[in-house]
N, C-alpha and C positions, 0 to 999 in steps of 0.2 A: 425578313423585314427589309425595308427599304433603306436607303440611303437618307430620303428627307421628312425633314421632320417638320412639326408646326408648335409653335408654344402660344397659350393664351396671355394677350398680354395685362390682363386682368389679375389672375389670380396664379401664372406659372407653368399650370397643367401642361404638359407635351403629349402631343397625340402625332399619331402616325400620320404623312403627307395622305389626304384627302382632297379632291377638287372641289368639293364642296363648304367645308372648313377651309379652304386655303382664299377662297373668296369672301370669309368673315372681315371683316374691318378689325375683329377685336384678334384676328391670330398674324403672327409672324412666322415666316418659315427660318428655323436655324439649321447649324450644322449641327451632326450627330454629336462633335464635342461639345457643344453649348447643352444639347439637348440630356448629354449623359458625360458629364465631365469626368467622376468616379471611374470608368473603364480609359480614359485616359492620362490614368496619375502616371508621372516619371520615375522610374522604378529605383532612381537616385531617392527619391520624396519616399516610396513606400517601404524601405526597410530603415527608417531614420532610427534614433536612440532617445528616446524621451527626456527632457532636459530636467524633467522631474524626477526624484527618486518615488517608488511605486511601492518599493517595501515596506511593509508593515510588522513594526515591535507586538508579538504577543506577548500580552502580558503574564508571566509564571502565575496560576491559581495557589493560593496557600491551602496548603492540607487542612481541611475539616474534617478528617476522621476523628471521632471520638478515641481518646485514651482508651477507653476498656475493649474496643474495636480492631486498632492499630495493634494493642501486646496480644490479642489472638492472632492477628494475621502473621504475627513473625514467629510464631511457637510452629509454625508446619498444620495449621489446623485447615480443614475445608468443613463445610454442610456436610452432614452424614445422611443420606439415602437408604429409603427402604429396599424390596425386593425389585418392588416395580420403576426406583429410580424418584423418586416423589423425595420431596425433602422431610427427614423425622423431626418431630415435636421436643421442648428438652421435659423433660418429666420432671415438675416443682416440687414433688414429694422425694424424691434422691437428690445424694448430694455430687452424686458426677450430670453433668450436661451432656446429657444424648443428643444433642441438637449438632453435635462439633465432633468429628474424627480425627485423627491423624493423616496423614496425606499417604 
């Protein structure tokens, strides 16, 4: 890339030094810094501290487990698994729940 640059003074656009753009009425030639000011921030400016705080409180969710839910989960119980590892059904006709093992 070159060294000079051209800006339209219409709407901003910088385009690359052109002889033929540079003869436009509507383009001015700048300096690279005008033309790209972002590649020359002061490296004092680019590690600043933001004088805002950026933190964010999340908020604790409250437990919606169900009662009946919660006292299985603390008894040591998981899904009971067939051969093939598929989760078993509880059978409504027995009075133990096949649906629930021991850990």
């Amino acid at each position: 890339m070159s060294g000079r640059w051209l800006k339209n003074i219409t709407d901003g656009e910088i385009y690359e030094w052109d002889e033929i753009l540079a003869d436009n009425p509507k383009t001015v030639e700048v300096t690279e810094e005008q033309a790209f000011p972002e590649k020359f921030i002061p490296k004092k400016q680019k590690g600043r501290k933001s004088k805002v705080s950026l933190e964010t409180e999340v908020p604790e969710e409250p437990d919606t487990t169900p009662p009946e839910l919660a006292d299985e989960a603390t008894r040591g119980l998981v899904r009971a698994r067939d051969d093939n590892g598929h989760f078993m059904s509880d059978d409504p006709d027995t009075p133990e729940n096949e649906a629930w093992a021991k850990e």
